[in-house]
mmCIF file of the N, C-alpha and C atoms, coordinates in Angstrom:
data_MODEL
# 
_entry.id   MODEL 
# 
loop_
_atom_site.group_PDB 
_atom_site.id 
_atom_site.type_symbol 
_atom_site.label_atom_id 
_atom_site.label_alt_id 
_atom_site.label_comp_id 
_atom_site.label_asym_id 
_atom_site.label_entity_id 
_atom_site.label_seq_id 
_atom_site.pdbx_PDB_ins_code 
_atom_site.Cartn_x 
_atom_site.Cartn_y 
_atom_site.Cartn_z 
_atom_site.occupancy 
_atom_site.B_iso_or_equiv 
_atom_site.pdbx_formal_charge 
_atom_site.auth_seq_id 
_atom_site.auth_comp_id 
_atom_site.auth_asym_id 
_atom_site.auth_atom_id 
_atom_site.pdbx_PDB_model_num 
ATOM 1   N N  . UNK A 1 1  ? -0.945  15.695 33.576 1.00 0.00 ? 1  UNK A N  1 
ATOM 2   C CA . UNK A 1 1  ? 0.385   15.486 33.079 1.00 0.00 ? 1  UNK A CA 1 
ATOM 3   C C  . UNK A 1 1  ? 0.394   14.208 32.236 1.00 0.00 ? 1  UNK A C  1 
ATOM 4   N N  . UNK A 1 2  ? 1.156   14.159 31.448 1.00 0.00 ? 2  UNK A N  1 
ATOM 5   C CA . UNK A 1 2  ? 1.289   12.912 30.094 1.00 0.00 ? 2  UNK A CA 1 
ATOM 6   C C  . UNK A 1 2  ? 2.804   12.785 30.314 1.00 0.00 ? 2  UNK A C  1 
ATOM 7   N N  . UNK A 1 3  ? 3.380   11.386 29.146 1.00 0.00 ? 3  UNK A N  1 
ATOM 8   C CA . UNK A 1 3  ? 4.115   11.274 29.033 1.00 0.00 ? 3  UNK A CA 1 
ATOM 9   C C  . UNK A 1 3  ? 4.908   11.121 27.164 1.00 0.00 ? 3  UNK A C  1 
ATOM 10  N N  . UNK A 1 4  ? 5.550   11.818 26.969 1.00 0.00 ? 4  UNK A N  1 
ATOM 11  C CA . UNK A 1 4  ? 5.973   11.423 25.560 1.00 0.00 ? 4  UNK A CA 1 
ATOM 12  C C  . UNK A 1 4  ? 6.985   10.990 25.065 1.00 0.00 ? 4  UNK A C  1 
ATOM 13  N N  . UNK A 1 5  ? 7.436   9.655  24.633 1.00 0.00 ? 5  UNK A N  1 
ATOM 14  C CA . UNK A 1 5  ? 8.881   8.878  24.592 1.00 0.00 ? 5  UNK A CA 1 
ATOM 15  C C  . UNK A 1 5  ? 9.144   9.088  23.329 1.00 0.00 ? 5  UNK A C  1 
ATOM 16  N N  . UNK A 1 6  ? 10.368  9.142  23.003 1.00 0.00 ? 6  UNK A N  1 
ATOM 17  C CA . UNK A 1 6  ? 11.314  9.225  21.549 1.00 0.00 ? 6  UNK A CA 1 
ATOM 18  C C  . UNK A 1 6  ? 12.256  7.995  21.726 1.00 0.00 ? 6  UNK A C  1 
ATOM 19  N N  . UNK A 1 7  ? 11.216  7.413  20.526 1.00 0.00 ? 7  UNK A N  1 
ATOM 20  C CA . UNK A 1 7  ? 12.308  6.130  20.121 1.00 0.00 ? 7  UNK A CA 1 
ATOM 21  C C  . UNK A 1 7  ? 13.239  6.128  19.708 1.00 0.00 ? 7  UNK A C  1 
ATOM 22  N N  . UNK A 1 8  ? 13.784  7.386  18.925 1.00 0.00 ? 8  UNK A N  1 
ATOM 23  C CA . UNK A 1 8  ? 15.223  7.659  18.831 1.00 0.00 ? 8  UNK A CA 1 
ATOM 24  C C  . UNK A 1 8  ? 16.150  7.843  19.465 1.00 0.00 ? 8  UNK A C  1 
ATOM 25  N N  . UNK A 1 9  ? 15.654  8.029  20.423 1.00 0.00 ? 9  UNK A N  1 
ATOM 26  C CA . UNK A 1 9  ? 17.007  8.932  21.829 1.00 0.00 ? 9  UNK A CA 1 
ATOM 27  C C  . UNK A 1 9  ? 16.635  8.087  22.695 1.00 0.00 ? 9  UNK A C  1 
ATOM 28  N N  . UNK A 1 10 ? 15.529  7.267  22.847 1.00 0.00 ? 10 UNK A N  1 
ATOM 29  C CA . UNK A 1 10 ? 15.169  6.572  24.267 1.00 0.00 ? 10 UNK A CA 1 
ATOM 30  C C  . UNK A 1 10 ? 14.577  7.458  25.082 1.00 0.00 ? 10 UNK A C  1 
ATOM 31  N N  . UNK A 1 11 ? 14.478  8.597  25.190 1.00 0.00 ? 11 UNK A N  1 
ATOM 32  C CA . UNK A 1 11 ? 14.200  9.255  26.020 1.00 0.00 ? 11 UNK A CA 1 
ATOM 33  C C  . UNK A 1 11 ? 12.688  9.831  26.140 1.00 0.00 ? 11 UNK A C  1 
ATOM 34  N N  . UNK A 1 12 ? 11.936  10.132 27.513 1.00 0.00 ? 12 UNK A N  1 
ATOM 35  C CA . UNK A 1 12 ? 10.483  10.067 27.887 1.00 0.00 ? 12 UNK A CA 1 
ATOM 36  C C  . UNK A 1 12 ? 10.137  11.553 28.260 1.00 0.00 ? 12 UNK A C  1 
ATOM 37  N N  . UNK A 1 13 ? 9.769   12.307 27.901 1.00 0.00 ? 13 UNK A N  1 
ATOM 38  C CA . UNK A 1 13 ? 9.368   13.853 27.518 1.00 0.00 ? 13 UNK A CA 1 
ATOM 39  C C  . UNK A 1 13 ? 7.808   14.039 28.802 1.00 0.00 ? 13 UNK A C  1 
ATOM 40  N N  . UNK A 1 14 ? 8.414   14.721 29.757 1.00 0.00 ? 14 UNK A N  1 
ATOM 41  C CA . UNK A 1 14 ? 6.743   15.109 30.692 1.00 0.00 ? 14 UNK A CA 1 
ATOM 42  C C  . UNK A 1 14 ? 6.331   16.115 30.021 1.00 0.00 ? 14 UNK A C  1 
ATOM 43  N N  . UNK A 1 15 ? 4.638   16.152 29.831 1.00 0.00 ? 15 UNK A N  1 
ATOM 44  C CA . UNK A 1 15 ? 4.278   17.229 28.966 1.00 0.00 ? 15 UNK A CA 1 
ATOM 45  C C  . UNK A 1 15 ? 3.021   17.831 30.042 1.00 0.00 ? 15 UNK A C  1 
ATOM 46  N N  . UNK A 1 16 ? 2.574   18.739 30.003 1.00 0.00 ? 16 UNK A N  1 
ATOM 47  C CA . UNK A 1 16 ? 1.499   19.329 30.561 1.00 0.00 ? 16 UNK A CA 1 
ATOM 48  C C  . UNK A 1 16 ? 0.301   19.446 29.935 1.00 0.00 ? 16 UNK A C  1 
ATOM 49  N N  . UNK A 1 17 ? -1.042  19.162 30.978 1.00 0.00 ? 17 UNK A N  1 
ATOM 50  C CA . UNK A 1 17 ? -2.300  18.405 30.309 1.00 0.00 ? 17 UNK A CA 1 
ATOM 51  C C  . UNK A 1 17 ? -2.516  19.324 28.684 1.00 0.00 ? 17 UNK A C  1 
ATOM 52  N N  . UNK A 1 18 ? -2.474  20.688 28.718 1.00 0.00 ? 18 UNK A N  1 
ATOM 53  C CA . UNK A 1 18 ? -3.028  21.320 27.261 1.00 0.00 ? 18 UNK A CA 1 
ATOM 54  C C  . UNK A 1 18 ? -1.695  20.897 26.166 1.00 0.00 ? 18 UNK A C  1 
ATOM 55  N N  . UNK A 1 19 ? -0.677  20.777 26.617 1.00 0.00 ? 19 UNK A N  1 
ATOM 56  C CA . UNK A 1 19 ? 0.182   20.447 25.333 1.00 0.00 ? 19 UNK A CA 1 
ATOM 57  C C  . UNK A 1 19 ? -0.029  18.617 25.060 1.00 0.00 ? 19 UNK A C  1 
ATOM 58  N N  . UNK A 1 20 ? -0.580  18.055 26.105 1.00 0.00 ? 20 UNK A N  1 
ATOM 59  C CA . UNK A 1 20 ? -0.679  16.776 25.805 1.00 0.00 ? 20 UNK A CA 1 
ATOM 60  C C  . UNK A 1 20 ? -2.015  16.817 25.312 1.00 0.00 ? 20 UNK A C  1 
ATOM 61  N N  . UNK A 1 21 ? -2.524  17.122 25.151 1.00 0.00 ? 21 UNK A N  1 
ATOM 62  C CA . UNK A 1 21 ? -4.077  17.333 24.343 1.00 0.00 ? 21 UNK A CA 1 
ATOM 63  C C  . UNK A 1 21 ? -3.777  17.532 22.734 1.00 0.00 ? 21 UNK A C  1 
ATOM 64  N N  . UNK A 1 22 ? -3.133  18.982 22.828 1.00 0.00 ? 22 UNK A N  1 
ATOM 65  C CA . UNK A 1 22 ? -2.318  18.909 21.082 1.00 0.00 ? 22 UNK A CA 1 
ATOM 66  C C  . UNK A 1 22 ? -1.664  18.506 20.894 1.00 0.00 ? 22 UNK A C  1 
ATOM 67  N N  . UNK A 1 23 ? -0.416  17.469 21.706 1.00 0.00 ? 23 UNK A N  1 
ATOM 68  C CA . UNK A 1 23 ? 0.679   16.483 20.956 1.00 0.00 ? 23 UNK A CA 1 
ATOM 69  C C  . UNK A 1 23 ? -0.539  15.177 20.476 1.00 0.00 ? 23 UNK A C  1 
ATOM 70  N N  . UNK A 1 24 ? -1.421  14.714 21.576 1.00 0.00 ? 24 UNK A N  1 
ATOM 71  C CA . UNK A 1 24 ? -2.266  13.841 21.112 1.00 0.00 ? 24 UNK A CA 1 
ATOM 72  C C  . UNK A 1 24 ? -3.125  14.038 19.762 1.00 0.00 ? 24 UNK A C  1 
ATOM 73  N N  . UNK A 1 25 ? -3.381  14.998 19.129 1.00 0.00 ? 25 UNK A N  1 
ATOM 74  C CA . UNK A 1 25 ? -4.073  15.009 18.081 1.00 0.00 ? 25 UNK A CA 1 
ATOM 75  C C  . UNK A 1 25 ? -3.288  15.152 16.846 1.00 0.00 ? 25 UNK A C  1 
ATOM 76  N N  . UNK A 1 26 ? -2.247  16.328 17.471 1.00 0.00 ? 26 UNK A N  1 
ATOM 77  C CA . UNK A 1 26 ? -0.494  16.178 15.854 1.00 0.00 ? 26 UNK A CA 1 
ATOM 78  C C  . UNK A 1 26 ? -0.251  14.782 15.817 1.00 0.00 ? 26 UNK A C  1 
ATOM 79  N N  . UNK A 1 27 ? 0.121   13.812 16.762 1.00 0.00 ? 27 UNK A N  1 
ATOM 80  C CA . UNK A 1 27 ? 0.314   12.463 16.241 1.00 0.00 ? 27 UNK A CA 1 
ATOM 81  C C  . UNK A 1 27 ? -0.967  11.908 15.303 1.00 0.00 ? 27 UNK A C  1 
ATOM 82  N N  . UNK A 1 28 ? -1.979  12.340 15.530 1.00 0.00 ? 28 UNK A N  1 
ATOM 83  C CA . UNK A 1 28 ? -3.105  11.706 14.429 1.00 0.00 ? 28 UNK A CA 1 
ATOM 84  C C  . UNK A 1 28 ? -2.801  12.661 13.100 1.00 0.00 ? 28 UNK A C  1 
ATOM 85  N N  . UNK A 1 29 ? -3.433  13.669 13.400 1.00 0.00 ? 29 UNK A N  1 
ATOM 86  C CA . UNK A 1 29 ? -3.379  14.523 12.269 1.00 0.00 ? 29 UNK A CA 1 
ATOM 87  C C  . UNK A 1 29 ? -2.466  15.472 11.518 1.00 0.00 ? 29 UNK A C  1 
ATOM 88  N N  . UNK A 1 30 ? -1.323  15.530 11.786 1.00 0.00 ? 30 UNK A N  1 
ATOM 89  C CA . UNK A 1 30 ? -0.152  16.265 11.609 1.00 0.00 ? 30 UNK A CA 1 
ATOM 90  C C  . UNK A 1 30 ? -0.664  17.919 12.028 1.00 0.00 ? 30 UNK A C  1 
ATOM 91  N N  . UNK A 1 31 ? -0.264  18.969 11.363 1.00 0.00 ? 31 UNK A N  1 
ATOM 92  C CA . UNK A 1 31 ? 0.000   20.008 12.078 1.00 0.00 ? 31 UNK A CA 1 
ATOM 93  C C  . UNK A 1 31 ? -1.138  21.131 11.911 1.00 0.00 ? 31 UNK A C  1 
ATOM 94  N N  . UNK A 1 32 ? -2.359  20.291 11.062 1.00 0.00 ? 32 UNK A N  1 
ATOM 95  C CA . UNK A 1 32 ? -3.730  20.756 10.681 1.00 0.00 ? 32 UNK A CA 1 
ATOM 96  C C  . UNK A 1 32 ? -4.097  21.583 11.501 1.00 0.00 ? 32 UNK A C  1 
ATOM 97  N N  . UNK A 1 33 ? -4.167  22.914 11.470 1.00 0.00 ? 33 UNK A N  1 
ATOM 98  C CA . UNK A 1 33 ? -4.581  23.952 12.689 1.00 0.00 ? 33 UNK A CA 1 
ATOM 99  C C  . UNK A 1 33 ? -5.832  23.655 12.598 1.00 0.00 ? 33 UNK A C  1 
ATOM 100 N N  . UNK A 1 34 ? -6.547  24.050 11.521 1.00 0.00 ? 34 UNK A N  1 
ATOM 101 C CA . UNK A 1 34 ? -7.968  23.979 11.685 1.00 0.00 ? 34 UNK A CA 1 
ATOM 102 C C  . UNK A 1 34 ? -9.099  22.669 11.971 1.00 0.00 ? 34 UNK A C  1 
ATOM 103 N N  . UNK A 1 35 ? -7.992  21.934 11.360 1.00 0.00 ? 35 UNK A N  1 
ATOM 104 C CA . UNK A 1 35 ? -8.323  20.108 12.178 1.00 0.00 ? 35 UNK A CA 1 
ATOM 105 C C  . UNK A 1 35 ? -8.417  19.956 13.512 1.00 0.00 ? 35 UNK A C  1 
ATOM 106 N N  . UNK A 1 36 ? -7.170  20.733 13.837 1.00 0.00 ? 36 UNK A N  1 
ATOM 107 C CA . UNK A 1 36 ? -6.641  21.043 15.657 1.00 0.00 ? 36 UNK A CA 1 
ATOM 108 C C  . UNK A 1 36 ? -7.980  21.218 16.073 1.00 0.00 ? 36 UNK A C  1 
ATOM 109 N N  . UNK A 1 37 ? -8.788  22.589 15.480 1.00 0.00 ? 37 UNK A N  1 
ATOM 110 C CA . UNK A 1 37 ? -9.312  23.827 17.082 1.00 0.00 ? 37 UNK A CA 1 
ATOM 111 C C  . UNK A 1 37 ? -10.544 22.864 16.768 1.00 0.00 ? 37 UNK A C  1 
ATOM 112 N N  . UNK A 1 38 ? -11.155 21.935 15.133 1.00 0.00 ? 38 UNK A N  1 
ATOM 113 C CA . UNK A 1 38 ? -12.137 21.805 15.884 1.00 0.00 ? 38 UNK A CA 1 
ATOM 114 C C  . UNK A 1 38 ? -12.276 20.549 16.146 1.00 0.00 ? 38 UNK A C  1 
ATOM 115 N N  . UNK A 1 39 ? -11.512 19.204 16.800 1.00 0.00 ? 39 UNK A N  1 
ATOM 116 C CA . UNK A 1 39 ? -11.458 18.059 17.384 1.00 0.00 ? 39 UNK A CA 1 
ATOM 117 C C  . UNK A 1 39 ? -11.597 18.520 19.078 1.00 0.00 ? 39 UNK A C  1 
ATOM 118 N N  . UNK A 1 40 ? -10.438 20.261 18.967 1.00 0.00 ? 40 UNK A N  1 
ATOM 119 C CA . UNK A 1 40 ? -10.429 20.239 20.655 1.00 0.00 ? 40 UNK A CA 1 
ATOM 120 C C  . UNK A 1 40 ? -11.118 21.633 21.194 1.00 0.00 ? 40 UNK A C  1 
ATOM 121 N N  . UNK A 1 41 ? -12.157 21.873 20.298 1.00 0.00 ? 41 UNK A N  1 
ATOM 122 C CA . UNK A 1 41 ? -12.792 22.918 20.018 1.00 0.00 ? 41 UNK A CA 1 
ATOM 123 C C  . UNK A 1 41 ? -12.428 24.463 20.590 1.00 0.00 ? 41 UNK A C  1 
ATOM 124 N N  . UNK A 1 42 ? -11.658 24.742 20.183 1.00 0.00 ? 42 UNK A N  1 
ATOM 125 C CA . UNK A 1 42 ? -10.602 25.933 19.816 1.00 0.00 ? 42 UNK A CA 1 
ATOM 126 C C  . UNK A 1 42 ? -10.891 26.774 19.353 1.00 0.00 ? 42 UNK A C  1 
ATOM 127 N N  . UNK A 1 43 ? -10.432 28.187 19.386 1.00 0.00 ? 43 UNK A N  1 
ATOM 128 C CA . UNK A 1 43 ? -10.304 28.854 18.157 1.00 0.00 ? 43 UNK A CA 1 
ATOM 129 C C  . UNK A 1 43 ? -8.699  28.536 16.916 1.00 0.00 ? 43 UNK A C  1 
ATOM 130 N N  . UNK A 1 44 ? -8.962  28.600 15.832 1.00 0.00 ? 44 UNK A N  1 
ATOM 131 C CA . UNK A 1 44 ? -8.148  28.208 15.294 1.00 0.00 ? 44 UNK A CA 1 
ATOM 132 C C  . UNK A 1 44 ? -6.864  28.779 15.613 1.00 0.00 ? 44 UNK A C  1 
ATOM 133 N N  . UNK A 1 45 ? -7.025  30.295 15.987 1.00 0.00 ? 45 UNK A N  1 
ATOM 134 C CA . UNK A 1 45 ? -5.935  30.649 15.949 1.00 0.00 ? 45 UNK A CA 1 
ATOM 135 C C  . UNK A 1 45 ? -4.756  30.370 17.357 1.00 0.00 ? 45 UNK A C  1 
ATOM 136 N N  . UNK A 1 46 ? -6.048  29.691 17.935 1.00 0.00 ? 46 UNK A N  1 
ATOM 137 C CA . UNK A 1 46 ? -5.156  29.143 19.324 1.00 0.00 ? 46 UNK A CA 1 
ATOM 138 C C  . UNK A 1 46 ? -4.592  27.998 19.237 1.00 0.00 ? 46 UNK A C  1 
ATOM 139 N N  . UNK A 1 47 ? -5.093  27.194 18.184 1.00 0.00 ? 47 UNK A N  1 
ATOM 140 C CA . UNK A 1 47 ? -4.174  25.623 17.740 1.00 0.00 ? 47 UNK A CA 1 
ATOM 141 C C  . UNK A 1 47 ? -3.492  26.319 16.693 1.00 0.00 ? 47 UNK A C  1 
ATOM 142 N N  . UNK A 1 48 ? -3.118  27.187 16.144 1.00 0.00 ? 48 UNK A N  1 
ATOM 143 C CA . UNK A 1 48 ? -1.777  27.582 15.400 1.00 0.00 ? 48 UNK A CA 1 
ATOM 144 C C  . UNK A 1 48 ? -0.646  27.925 16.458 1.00 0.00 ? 48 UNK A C  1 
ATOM 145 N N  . UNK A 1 49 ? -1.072  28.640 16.931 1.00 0.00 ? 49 UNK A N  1 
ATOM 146 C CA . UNK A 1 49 ? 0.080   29.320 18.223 1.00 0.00 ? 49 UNK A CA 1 
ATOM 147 C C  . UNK A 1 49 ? 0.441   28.162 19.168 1.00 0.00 ? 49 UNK A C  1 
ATOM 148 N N  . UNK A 1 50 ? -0.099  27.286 19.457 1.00 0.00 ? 50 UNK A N  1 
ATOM 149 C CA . UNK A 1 50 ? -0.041  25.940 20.358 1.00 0.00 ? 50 UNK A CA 1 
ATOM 150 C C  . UNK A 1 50 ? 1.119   25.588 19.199 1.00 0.00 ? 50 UNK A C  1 
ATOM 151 N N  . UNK A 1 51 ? 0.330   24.516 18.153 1.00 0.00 ? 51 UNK A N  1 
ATOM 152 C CA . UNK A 1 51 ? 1.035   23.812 16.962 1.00 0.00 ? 51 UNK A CA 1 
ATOM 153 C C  . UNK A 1 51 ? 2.647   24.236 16.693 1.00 0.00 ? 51 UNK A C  1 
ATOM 154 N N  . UNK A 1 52 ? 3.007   25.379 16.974 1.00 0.00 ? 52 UNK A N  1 
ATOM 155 C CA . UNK A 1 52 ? 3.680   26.453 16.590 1.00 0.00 ? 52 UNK A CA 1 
ATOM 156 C C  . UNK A 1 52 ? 4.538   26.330 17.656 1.00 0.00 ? 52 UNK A C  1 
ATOM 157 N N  . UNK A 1 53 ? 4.356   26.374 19.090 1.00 0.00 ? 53 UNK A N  1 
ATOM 158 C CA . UNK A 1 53 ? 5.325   26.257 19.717 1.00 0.00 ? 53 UNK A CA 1 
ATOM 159 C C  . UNK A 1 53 ? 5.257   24.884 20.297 1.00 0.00 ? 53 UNK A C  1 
ATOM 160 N N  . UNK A 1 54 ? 4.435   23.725 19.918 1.00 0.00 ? 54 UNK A N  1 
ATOM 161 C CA . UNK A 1 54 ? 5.260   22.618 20.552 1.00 0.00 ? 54 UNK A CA 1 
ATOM 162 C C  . UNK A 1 54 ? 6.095   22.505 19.066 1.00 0.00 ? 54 UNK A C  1 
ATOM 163 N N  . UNK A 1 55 ? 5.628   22.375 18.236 1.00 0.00 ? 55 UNK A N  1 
ATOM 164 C CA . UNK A 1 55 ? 6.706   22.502 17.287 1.00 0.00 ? 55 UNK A CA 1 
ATOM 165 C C  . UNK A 1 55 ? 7.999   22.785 17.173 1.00 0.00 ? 55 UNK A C  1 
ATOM 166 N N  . UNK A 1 56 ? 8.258   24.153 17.598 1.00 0.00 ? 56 UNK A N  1 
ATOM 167 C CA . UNK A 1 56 ? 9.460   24.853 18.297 1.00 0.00 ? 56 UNK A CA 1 
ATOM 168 C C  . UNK A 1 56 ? 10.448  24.373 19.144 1.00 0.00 ? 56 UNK A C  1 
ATOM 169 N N  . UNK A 1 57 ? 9.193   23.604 20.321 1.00 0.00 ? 57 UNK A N  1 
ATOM 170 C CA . UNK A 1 57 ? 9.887   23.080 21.689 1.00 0.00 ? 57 UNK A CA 1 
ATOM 171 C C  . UNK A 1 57 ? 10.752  21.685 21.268 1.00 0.00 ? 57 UNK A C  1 
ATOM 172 N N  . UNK A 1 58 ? 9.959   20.801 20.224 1.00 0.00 ? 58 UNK A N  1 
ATOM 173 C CA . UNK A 1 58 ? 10.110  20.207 20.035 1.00 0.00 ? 58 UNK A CA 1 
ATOM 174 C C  . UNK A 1 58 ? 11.638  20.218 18.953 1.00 0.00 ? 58 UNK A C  1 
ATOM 175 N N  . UNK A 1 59 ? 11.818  20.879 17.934 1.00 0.00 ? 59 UNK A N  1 
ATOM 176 C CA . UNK A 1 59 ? 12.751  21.280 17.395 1.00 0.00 ? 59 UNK A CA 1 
ATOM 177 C C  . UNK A 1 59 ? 14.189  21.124 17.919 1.00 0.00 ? 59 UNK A C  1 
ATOM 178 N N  . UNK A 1 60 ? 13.707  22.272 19.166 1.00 0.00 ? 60 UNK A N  1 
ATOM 179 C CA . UNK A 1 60 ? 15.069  22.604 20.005 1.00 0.00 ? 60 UNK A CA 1 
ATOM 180 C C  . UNK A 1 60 ? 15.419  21.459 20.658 1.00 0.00 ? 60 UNK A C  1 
ATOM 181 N N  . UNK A 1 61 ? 15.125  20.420 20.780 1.00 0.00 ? 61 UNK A N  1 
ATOM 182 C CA . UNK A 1 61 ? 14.892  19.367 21.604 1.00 0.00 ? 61 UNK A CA 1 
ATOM 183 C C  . UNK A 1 61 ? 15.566  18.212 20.773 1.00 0.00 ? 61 UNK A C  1 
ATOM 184 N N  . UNK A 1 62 ? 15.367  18.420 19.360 1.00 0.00 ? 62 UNK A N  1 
ATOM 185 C CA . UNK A 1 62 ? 15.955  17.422 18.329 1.00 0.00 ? 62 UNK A CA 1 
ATOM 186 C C  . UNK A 1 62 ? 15.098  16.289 18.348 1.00 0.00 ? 62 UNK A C  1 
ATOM 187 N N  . UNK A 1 63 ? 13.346  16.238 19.106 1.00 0.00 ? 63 UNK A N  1 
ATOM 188 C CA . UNK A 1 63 ? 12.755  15.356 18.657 1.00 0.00 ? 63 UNK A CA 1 
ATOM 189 C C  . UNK A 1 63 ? 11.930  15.497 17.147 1.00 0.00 ? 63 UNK A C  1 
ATOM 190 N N  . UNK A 1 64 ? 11.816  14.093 16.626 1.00 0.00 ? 64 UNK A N  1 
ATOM 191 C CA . UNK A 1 64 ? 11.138  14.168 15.733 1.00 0.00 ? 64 UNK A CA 1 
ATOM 192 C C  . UNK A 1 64 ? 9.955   13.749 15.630 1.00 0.00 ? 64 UNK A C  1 
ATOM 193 N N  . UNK A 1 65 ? 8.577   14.003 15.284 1.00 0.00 ? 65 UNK A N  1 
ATOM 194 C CA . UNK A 1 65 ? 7.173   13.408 15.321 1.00 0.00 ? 65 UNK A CA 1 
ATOM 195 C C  . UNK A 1 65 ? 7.296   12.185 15.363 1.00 0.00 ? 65 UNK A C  1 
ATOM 196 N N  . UNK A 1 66 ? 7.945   11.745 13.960 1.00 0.00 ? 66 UNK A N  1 
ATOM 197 C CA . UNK A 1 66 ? 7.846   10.700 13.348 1.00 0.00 ? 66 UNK A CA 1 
ATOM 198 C C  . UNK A 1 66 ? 8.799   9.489  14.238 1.00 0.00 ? 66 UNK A C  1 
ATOM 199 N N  . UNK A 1 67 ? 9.525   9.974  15.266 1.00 0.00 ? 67 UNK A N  1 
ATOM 200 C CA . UNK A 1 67 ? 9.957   8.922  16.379 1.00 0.00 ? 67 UNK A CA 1 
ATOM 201 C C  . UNK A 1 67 ? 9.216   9.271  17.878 1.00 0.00 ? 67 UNK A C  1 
ATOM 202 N N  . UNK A 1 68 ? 8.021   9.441  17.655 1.00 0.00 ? 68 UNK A N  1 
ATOM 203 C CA . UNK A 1 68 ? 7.677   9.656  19.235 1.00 0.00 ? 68 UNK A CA 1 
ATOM 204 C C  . UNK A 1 68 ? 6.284   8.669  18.967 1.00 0.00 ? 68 UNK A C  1 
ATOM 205 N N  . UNK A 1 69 ? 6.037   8.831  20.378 1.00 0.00 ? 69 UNK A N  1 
ATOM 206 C CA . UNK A 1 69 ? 4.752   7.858  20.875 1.00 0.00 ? 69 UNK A CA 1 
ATOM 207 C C  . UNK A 1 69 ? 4.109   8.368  22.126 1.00 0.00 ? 69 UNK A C  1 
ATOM 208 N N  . UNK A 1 70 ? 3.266   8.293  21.878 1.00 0.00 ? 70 UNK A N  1 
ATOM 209 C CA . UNK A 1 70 ? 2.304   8.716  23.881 1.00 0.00 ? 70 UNK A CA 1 
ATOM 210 C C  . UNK A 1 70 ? 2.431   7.726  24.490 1.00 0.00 ? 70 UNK A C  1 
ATOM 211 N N  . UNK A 1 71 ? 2.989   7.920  25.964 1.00 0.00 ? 71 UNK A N  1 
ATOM 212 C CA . UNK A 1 71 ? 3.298   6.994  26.887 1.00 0.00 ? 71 UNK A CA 1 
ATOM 213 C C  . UNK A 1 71 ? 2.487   7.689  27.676 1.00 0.00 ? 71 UNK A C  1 
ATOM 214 N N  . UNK A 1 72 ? 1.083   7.593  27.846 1.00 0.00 ? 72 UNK A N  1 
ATOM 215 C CA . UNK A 1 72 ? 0.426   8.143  29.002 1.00 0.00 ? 72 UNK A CA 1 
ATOM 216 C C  . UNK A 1 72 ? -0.371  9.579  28.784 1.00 0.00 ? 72 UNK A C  1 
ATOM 217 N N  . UNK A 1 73 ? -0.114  9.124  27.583 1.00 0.00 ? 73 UNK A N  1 
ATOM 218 C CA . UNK A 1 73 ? -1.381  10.952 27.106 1.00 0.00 ? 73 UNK A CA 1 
ATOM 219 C C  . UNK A 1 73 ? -2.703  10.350 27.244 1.00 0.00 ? 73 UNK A C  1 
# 
């Protein structure tokens, strides 16, 4: 388990170890699928579908990349 804070809202996001694996690498590399599968050696099409729905989760959520930080990834 990880932790992911939004400096916008203040607020600290629990994430689960495989989505904290790909939030940890979208904060480096933005939403690069094929960057994704092979840092966390993947098939690509499994860091699209990942990418894809923290994306999503994240959306619905009203966080933005660009205000978050790993607190514990």
């Amino acid at each position: 388990m990880a932790h992911l804070h939004d400096g916008a809202t203040s607020k600290t996001y629990r994430l689960g170890s495989d989505a904290a694996k790909f939030v940890d690498v979208m904060l480096a590399i933005g939403s690069d699928a094929a960057e994704a599968a092979r840092i966390l050696g993947c098939p690509e099409s499994v860091a699209e579908e990942s990418i894809r729905q923290i994306e999503n989760s994240f959306n619905a959520k009203g966080i933005r990349f660009g205000s978050v930080q790993a607190a514990g990834l």
